[in-house]
PADO-702705 format. One record per residue (C-alpha): residue number from 1; x, y, z; chain. Coordinates in nm, 3 decimals, padded with zeros to 5 digits. Example, Ala and Ser with C-alpha at 12.3 -4.5 7.8 and 13.67 -1.06 7.14 Angstrom:
! PADO-702705
<nuke num="1" px="01.230" py="-00.450" pz="00.780" cadena="A"/>
<nuke num="2" px="01.367" py="-00.106" pz="00.714" cadena="A"/>
This chain:
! PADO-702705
<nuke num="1" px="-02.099" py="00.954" pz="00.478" cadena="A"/>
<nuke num="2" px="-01.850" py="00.751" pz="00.653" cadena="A"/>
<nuke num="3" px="-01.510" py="00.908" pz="00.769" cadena="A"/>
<nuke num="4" px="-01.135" py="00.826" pz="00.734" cadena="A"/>
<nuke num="5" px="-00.997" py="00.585" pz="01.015" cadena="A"/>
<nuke num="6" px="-00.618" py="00.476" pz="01.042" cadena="A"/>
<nuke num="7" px="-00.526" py="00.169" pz="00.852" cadena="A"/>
<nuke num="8" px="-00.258" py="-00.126" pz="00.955" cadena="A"/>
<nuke num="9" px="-00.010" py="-00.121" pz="00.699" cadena="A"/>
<nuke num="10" px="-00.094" py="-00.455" pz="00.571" cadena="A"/>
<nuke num="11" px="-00.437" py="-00.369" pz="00.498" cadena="A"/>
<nuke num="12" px="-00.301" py="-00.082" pz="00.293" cadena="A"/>
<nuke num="13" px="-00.075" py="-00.341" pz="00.080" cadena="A"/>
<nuke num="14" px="-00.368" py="-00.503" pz="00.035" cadena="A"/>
<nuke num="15" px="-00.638" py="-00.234" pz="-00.117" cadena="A"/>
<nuke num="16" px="-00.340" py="-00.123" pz="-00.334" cadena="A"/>
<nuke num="17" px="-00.298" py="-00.499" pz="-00.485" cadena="A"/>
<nuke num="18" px="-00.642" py="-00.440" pz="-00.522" cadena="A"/>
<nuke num="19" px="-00.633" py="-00.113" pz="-00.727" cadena="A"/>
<nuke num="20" px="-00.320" py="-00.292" pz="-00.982" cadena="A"/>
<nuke num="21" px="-00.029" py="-00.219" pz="-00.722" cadena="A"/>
<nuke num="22" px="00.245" py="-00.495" pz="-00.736" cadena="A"/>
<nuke num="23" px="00.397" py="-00.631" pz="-00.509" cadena="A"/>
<nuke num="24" px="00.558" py="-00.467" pz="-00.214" cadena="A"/>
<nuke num="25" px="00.991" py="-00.405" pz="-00.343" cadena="A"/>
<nuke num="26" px="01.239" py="-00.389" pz="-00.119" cadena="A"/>
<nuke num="27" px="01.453" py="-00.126" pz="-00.188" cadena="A"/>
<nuke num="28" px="01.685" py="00.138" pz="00.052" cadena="A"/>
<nuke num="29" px="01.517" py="00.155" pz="00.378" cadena="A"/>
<nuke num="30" px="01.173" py="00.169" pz="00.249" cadena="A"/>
<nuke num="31" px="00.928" py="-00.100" pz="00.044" cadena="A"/>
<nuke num="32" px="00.821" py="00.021" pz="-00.272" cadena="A"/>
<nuke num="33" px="00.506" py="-00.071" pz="-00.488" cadena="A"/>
<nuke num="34" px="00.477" py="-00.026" pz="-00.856" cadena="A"/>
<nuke num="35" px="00.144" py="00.070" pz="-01.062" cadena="A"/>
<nuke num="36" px="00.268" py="00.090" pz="-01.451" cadena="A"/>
<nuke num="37" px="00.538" py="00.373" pz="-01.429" cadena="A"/>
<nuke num="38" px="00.433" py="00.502" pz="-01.119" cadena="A"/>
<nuke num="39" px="00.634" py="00.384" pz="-00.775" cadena="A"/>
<nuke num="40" px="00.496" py="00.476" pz="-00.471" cadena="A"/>
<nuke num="41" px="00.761" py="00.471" pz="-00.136" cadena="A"/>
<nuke num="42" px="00.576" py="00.299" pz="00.145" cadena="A"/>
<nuke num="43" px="00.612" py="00.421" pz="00.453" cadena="A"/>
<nuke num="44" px="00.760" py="00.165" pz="00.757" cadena="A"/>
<nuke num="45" px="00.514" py="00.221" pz="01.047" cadena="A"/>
<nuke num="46" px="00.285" py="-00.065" pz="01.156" cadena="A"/>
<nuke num="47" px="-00.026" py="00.128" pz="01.117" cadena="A"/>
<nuke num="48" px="-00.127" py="00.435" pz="00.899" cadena="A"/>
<nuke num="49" px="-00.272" py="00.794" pz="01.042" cadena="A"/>
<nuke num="50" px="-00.569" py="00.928" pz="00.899" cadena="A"/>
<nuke num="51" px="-00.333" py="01.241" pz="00.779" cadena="A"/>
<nuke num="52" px="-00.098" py="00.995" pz="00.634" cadena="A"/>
<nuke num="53" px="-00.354" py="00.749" pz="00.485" cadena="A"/>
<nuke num="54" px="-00.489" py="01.135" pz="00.299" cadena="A"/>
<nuke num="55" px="-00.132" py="01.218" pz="00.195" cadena="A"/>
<nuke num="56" px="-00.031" py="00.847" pz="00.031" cadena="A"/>
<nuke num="57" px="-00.390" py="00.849" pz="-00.134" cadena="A"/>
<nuke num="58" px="-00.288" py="01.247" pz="-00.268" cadena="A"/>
<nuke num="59" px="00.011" py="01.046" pz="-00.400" cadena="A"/>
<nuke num="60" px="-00.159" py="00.803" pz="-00.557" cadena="A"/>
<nuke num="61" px="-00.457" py="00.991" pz="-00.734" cadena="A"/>
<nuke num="62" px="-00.155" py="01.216" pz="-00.887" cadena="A"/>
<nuke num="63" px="00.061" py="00.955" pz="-00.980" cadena="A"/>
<nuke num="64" px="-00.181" py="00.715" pz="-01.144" cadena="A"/>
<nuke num="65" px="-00.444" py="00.993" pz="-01.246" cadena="A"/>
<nuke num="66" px="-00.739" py="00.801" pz="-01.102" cadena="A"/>
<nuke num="67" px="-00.906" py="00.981" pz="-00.784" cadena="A"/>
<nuke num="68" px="-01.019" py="00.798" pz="-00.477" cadena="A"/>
<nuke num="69" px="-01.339" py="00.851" pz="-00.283" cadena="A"/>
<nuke num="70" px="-01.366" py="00.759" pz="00.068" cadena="A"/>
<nuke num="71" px="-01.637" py="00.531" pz="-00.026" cadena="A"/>
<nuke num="72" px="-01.419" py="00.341" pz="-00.269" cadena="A"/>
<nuke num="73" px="-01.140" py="00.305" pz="-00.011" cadena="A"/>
<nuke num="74" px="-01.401" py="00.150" pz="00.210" cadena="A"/>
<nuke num="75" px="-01.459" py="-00.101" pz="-00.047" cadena="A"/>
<nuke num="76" px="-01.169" py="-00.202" pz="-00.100" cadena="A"/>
């Protein structure tokens, strides 16, 4: 089994678009992204930690009440 690796932030728009995120919002000091009701803040750093990366995907699985593996990440 493979392992978690950082992630540009780019690359993270683009597996969210790819799991029915919108577009990214502007909005404050921080983009947004809608799925349905759920609005996730996106943080403004150029790349993604691993630690970070876990704690936005923790966001996500609660927020849209689907879980992500590592494997589906990757396949993204």
């Amino acid at each position: 089994m493979g392992r978690w690796k950082p992630c540009k932030r780019k690359d993270f728009i683009k597996k969210l678009k790819k799991l029915g995120f919108g577009s990214p919002e502007p909005g404050g000091r921080h983009f947004y992204m809608r799925h349905h009701a759920y609005t996730l803040t996106l943080p403004n750093n150029k790349e993604y930690s691993v630690p970070q990366i876990k704690m936005l995907i923790s966001e996500i699985e609660h927020g849209t009440g689907k879980k992500i593996s590592l494997v589906e990440w990757e396949n993204l």
